[in-house]
C-alpha positions as CSV (number, residue, x, y, z in Angstrom):
1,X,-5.7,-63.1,79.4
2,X,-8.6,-64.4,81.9
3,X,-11.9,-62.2,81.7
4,X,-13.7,-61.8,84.3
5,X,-17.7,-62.6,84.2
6,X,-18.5,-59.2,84.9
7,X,-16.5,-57.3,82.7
8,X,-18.0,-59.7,79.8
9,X,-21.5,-58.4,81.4
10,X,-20.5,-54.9,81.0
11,X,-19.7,-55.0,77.8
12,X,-22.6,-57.0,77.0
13,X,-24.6,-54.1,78.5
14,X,-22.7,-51.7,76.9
15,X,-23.3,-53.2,73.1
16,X,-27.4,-53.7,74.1
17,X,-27.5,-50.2,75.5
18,X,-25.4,-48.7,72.5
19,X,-28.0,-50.6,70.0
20,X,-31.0,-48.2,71.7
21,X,-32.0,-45.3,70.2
22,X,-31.0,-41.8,71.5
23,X,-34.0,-40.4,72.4
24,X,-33.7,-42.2,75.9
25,X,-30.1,-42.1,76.2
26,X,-30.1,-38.3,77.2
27,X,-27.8,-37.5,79.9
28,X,-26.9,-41.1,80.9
29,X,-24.0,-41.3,78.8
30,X,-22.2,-37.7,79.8
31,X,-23.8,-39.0,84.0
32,X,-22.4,-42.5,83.5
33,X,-18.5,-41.2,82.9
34,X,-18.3,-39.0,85.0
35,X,-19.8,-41.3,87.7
36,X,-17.6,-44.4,86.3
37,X,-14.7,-42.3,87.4
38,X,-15.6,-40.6,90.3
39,X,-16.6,-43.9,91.5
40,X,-12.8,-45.2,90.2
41,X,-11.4,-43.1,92.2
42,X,-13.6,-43.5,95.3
43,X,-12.9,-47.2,95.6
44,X,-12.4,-48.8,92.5
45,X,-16.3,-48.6,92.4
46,X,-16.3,-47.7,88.6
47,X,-19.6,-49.7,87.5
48,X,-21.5,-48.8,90.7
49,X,-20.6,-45.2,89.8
50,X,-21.3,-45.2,86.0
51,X,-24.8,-46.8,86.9
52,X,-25.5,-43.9,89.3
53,X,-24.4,-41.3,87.2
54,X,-26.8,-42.6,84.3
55,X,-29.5,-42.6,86.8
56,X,-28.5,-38.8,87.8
57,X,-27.8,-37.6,84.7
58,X,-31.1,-39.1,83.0
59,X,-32.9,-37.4,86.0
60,X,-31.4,-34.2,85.4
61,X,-32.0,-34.1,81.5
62,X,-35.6,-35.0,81.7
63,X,-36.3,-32.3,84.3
64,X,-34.2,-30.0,82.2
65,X,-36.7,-31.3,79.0
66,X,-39.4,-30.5,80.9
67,X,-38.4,-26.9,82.3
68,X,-37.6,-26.1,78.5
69,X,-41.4,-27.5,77.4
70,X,-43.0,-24.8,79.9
71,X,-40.9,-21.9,78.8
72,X,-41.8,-22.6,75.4
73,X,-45.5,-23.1,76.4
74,X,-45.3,-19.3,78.5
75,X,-43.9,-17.9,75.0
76,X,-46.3,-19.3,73.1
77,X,-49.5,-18.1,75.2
78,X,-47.7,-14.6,75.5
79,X,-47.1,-14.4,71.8
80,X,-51.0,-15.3,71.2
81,X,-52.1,-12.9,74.3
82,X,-50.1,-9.8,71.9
């Protein structure tokens, strides 16, 4: 069975990515599978696809991070205004 160069790089990528904490991972794995197949099914596009769903789904967490940071701050300063 021949491999081809860039399947080795994905999973090369894969292990380095996999070796990285968490704490920046959030969303990009969920955004990367769903855009691996969307972009399978689109055109056999599967790695452009996983990269851009990483991208959208990291996007999406960290405003999602950040929406949850203020609501927390507004309780807080409402609990200390009581």
């Amino acid at each position: 069975m021949k491999t081809s160069p860039i399947r080795i790089a994905l999973i090369a990528a894969t292990l380095a990515f996999a070796t990285v904490g968490t704490a920046n991972a959030a969303g990009c794995l969920k955004g990367a599978v769903v855009g691996g197949v969307a972009g399978h099914y689109a055109g056999h596009h599967a790695v452009v696809g996983a990269v851009g769903g990483c991208m959208v789904g990291r996007h999406l967490a960290k405003q999602h991070a950040q929406e949850h940071a203020q609501q927390q701050a507004a309780q807080r300063q409402a609990a200390q205004a009581q």
